[in-house]
C-alpha positions in Angstrom: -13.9 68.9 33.1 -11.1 66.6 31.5 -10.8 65.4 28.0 -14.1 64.6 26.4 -13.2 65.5 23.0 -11.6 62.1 21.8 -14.9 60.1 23.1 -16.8 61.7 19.9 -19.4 62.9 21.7 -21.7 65.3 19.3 -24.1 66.7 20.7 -27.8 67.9 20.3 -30.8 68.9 22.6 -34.2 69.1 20.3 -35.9 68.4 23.5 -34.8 70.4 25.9 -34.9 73.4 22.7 -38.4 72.5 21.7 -40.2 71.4 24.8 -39.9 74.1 27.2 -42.0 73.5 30.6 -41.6 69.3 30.5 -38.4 69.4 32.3 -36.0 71.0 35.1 -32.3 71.4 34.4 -30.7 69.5 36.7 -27.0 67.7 37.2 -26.3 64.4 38.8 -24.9 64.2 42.2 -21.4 63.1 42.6 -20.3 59.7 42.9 -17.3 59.3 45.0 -15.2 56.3 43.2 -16.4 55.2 40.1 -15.9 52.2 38.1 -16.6 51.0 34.8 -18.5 47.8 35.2 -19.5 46.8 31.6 -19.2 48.9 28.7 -21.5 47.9 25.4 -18.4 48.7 23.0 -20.6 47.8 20.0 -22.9 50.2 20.8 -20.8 53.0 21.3 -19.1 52.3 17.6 -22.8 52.3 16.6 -23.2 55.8 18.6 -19.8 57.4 16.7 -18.4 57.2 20.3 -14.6 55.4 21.0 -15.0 52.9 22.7 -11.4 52.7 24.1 -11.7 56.4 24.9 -15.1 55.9 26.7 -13.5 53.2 28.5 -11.5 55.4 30.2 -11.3 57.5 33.7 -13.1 60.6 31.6 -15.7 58.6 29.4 -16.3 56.9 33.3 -16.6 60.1 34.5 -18.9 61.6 31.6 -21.4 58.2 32.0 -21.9 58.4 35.9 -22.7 62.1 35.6 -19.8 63.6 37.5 -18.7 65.7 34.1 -21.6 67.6 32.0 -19.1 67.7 28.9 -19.1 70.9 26.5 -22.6 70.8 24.7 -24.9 68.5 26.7 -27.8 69.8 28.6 -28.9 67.8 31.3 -32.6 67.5 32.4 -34.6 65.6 34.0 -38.1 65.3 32.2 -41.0 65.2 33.6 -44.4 63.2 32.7 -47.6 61.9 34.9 -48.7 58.6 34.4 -51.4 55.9 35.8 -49.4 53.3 38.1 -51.3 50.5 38.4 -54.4 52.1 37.1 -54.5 54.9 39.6 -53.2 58.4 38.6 -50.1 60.4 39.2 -50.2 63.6 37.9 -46.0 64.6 38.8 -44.0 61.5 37.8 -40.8 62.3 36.3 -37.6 61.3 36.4 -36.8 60.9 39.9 -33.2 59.5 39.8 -32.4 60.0 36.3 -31.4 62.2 33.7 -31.3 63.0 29.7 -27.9 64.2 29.3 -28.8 65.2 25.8 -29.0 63.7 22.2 -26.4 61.9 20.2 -27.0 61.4 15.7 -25.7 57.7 15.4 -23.3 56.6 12.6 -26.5 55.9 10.5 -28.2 59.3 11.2 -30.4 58.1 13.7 -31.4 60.9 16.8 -30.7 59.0 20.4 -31.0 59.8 23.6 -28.3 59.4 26.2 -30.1 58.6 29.8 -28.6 58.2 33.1 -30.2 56.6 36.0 -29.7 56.2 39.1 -27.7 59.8 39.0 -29.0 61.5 42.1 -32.5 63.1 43.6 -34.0 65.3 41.4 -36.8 67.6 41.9 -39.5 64.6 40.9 -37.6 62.2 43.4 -40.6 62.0 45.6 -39.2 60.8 48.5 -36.5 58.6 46.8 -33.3 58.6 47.5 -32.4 59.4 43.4 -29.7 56.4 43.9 -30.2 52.8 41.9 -28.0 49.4 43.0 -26.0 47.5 40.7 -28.3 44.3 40.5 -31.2 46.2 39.2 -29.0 48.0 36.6 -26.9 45.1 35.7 -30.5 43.6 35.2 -31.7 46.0 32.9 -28.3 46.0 30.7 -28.6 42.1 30.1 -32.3 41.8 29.3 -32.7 45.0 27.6 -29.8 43.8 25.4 -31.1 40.1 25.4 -34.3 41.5 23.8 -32.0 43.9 20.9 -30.7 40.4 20.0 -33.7 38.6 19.5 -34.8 41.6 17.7 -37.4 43.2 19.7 -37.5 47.2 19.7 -35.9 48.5 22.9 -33.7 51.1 24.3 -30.5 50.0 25.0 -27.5 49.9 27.4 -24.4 51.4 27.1 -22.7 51.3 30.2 -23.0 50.3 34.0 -20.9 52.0 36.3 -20.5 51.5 40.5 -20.4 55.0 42.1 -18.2 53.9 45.1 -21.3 54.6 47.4 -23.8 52.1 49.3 -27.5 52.4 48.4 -30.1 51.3 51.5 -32.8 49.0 49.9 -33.6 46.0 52.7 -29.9 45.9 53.3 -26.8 48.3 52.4 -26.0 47.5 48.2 -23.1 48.7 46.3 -24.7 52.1 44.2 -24.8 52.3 40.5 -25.8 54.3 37.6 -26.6 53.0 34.4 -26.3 54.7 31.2 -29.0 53.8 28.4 -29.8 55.2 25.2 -33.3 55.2 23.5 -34.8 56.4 20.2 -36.6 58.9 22.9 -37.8 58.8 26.3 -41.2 60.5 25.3 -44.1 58.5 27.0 -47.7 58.3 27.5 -47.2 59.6 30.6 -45.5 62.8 28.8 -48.4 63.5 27.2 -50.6 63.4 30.2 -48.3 65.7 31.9 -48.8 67.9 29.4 -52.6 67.9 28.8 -52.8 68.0 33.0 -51.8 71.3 32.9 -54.2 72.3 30.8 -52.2 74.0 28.6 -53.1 72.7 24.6 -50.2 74.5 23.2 -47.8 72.4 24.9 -49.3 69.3 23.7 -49.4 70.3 20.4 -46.0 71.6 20.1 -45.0 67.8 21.8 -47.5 66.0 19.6 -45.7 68.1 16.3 -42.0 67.3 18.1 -43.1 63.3 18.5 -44.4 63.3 14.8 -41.3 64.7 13.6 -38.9 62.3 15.5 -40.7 59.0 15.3 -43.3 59.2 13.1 -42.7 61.6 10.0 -45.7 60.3 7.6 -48.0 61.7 9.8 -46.8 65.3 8.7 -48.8 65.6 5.8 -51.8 63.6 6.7 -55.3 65.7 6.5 -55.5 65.1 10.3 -51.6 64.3 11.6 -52.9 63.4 15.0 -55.3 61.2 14.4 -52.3 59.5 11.9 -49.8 59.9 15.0 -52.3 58.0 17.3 -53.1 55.3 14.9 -48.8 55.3 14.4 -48.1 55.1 17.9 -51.1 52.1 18.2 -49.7 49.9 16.0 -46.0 50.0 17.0 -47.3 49.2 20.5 -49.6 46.5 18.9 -46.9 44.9 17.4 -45.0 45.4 20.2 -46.6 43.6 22.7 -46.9 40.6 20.1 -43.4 40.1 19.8 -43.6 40.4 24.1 -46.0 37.7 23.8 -44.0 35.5 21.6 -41.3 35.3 23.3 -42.5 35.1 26.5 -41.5 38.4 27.9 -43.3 40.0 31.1 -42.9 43.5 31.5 -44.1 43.4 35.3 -44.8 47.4 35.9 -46.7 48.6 32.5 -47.7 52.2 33.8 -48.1 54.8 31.2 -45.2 56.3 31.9 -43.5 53.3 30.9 -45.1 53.0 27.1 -43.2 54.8 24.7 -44.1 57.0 21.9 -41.5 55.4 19.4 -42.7 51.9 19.9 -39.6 50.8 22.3 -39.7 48.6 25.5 -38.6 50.5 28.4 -37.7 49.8 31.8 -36.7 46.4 32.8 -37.4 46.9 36.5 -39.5 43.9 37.9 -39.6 42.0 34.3 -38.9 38.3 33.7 -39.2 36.0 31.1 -41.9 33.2 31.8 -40.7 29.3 32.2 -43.3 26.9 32.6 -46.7 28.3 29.8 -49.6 30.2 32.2 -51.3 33.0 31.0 -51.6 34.3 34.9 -48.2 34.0 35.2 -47.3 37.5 37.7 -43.2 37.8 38.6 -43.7 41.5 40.3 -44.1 41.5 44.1 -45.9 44.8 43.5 -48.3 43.4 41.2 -50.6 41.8 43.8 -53.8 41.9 41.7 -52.1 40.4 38.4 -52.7 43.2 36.7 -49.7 42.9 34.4 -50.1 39.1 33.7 -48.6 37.5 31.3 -52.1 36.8 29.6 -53.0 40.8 30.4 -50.4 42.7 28.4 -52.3 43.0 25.0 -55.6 44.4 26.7 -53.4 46.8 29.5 -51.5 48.3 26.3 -54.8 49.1 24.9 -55.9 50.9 28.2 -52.8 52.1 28.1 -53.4 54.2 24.3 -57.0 55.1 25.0 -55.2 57.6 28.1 -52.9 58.7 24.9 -55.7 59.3 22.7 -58.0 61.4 25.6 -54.9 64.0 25.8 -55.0 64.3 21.9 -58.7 65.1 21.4 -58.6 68.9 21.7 -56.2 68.3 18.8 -58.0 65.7 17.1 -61.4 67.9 16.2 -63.0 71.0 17.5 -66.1 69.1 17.8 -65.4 66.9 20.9 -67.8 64.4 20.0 -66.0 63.9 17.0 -62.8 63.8 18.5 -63.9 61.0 20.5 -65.2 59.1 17.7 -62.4 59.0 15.5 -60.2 58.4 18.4 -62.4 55.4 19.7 -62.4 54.3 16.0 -58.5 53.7 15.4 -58.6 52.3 19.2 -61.2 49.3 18.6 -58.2 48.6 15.5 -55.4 47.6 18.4 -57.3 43.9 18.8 -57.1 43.0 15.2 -53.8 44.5 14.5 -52.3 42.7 17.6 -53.8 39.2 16.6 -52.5 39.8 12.9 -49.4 40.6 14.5 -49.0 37.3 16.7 -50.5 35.0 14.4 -47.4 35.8 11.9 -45.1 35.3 14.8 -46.6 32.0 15.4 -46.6 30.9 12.0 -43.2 31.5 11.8 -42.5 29.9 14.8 -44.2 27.1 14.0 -42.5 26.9 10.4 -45.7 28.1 8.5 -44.6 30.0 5.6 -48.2 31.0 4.2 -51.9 31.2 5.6 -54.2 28.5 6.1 -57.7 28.3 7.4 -57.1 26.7 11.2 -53.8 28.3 11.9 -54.8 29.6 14.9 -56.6 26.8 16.4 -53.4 24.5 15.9 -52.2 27.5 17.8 -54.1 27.9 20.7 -54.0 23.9 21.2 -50.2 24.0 21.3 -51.0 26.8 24.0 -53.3 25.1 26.1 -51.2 21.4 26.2 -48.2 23.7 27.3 -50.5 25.5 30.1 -51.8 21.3 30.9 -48.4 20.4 31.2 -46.5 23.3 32.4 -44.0 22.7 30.0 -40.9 25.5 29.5 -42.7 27.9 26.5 -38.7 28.4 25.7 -37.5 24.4 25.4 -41.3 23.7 23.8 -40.6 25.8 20.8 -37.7 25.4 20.4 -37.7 22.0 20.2 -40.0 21.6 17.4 -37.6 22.4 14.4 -36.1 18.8 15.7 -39.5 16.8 14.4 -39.7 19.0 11.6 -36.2 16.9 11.1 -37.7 13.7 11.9 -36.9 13.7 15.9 -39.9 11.6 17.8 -42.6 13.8 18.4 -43.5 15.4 21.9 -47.2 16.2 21.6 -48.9 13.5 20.0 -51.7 14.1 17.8 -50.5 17.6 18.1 -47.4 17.1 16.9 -49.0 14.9 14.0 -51.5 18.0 12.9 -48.1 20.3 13.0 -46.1 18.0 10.8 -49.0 17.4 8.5 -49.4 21.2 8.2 -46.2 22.1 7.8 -46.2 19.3 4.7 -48.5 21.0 3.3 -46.6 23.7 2.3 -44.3 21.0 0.1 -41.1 23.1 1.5 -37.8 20.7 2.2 -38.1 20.1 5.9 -34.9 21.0 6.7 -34.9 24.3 5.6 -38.3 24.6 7.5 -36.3 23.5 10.7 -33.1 25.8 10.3 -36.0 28.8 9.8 -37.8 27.9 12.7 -34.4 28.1 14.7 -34.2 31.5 13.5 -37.0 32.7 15.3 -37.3 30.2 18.4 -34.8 31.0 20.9 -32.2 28.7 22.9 -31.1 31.2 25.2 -33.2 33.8 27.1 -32.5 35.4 30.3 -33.8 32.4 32.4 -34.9 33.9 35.6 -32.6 31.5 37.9 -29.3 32.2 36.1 -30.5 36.3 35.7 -30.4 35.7 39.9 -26.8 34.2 39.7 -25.4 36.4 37.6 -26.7 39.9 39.6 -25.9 38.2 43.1 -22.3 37.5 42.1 -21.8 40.9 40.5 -23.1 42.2 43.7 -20.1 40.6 45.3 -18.0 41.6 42.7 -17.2 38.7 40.6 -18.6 39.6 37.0 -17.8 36.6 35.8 -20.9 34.8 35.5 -23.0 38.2 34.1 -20.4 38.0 31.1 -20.9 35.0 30.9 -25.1 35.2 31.0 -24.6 38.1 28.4 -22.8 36.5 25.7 -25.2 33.5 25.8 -28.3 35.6 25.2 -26.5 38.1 22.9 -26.6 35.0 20.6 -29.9 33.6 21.2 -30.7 31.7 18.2 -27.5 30.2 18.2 -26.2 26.6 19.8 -22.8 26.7 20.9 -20.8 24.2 22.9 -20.6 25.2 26.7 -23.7 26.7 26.9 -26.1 23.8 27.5 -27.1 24.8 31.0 -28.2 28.3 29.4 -30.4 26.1 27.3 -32.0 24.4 30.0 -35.6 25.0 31.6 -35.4 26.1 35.3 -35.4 23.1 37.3 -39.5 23.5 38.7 -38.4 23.8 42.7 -36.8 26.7 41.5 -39.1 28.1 39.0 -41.8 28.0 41.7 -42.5 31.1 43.7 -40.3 33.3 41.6 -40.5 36.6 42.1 -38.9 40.0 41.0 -38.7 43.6 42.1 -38.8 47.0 41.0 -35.1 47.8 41.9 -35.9 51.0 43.6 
């Protein structure tokens, strides 16, 4: 078993003690050789975890799943889920495992998630194995978003198994570890209501008001308050998505969260040139999960939420429908309050004025006219705030006057906007460096990728290519994929 004592490790299993019948106990298969890749030392400090310890050949062997240690329980959960807008009733975590639960140093409940740890019984047909690209992918852009402050489970560690994993050619194995506030879904709940058994989605409904959304305890109706809780970290959500230019790629139900957090960064991107249509996923051949789609698919996505809640909602089904539609025709409004207050900030707006958003939308549309880098654009507009020639004309005269109007001294205005408008993001091209030159073992430029965007609001010397827009015969034709 070795010495797992020193790593800190302090464990707890609510889920696996409260949720009986939404998972399978299961261990990870054994990876021959492994070896620590990257290790998120901050986070580990932040999960009461040594870092040094976990560093180490028996925190390794604890993070790839070749040691259960003394008081974890691994499962692998299962959930349904609509892929693509066409139903799956048995999803579930087909190459991955919740090796239990973990209080943080500030009292927070976390998950501790493996994937890429084996077949389990929802592989499907899979071979339960992931590669190191993918999961070196999803530790720099899950932690890219952390830093520019958008909710998101995180990543703790990447480790190579030793083992080859057959995708179009033979790729060097991997399992990542990743910790969330939960890995309850959508998809969990229509698991749950699938099998018809209302019980079980109350108990989960009770379990996912107690972990992520207490104030709903006491509420007249607590699931109607849990819905309209869940709708509005989503809503928000996908507005600070949309702000920064983010494309999920794959946004089944069984990839939206309960707690509000983005969660797996398989064929995600972040956009370059401005265009609503913009589609990165090779499986997304009917767009989908455009750019310009995410708002409306996350509201698809809570209406199949709020149809496994109505039995809880009201006896009266008609009434459970109602109020359930009700708090759903909300998502719109609290979305575009949402994004309008990103934008304003953005933009250096400190209060509200009557045409915000049309100053808005016609930054928007001479970005799409010009397919100019959404990134570069915004961020470049703090510099006219500071008296740099402007970019967009009798735009950029309307911006200046509005922002004038607020009498504030322009250069605090500018060094606010750079608080909010990013330099570095995971630019698509250098995300493609970085992963092909791990996969041949050099992890040089992936460090290097990570501390830029770790930092993104920050300008440092020897970083001006991470600033850069992706030169266009590269950005063209871009496409990313699922990783599995």
């Amino acid at each position: 078993m070795g010495d797992t004592d020193r790593i800190g490790f302090s464990w707890d299993n609510s889920f696996v003690r409260e949720l009986e019948g939404l998972y399978e106990p299961w261990t990870a298969a054994v990876a021959p050789a492994p070896k620590l890749l990257v290790l998120n030392e901050a986070l580990a400090e932040d999960l009461g975890l040594d870092p040094k310890a976990l560093g180490e050949a028996d925190g390794t062997a604890v993070l790839v799943g070749n040691v259960v240690p003394e008081g974890a329980e691994p499962v692998a959960q299962a959930y349904a889920g609509h892929q693509f807008g066409g139903y799956s009733p048995r999803l579930g975590d087909g190459r991955a495992l919740l090796l239990g639960e973990l209080h943080d140093i500030h009292a927070n409940r976390r998950d501790l998630h493996l994937k890429g740890s084996g077949r389990t019984p929802f592989a499907r047909g899979g071979d339960g194995r992931a590669a190191v690209g993918p999961m070196l992918r999803e530790y720099v852009i899950s932690e890219a978003m952390h830093a520019l402050g958008i909710p998101t489970t995180r990543s703790l560690a990447v480790i190579a198994t030793g083992e080859q994993v057959r995708r179009d050619t033979m790729l060097p194995g991997a399992v990542l570890a990743r910790v969330a506030a939960s890995h309850l879904r959508i998809g969990t709940f229509q698991y749950a209501a699938a099998a018809g058994d209302t019980d079980l989605v109350r108990r989960l409904a009770d379990y996912a008001i107690r972990r992520h959304h207490p104030g709903a305890t006491t509420a007249p109706n607590p699931y109607l308050v849990f819905f309209e809780a869940v709708l509005d970290a989503q809503a928000r959500l996908v507005a600070q998505w949309m702000l920064v230019g983010f494309i999920h790629g794959v946004m089944n139900t069984d990839n939206t969260t309960i707690s509000g957090e983005t969660i797996d960064y398989g064929p995600c991107a972040f956009m370059d040139a401005f265009d609503p249509a913009t589609v990165f996923s090779s499986i997304d051949h009917g767009g989908r999960y455009a750019f310009g789609n995410q708002p409306q698919i996350l509201q698809w996505n809570l209406a199949r939420l709020a149809e496994t809640l109505l039995p809880l909602l009201h006896e009266d089904p008609e009434v459970a429908v109602a109020q359930a539609t009700e708090v759903l025709a909300t998502f719109p409004e609290r979305y575009g309050e949402a994004w309008l207050a990103g934008m304003r900030a953005k933009l250096g707006w400190s209060e509200e004025h009557e045409g915000d958003l049309e100053i808005v939308n016609d930054l928007l549309r001479l970005l799409h006219e010009q397919q100019v880098d959404l990134t570069v654009a915004f961020r470049s507009l703090s510099s006219e705030v500071r008296g740099a020639p402007s970019q967009f004309g009798e735009w950029s005269d309307r911006h200046l006057a509005r922002v004038r109007a607020e009498g504030r001294d322009p250069s605090a205005v500018a060094d606010a906007m750079d608080q909010v408008n990013p330099i570095y993001v995971p630019r698509n091209h250098l995300v493609e460096e970085a992963l092909d030159a791990a996969t041949a073992e050099d992890l040089g430029p992936f460090h290097q990728l990570l501390a830029a965007v770790s930092q993104p609001f920050h300008e440092r010397p020897g970083l001006e290519r991470y600033a850069l827009a992706a030169p266009a015969e590269v950005a063209a034709g871009y496409q990313t994929f699922c990783g599995t």
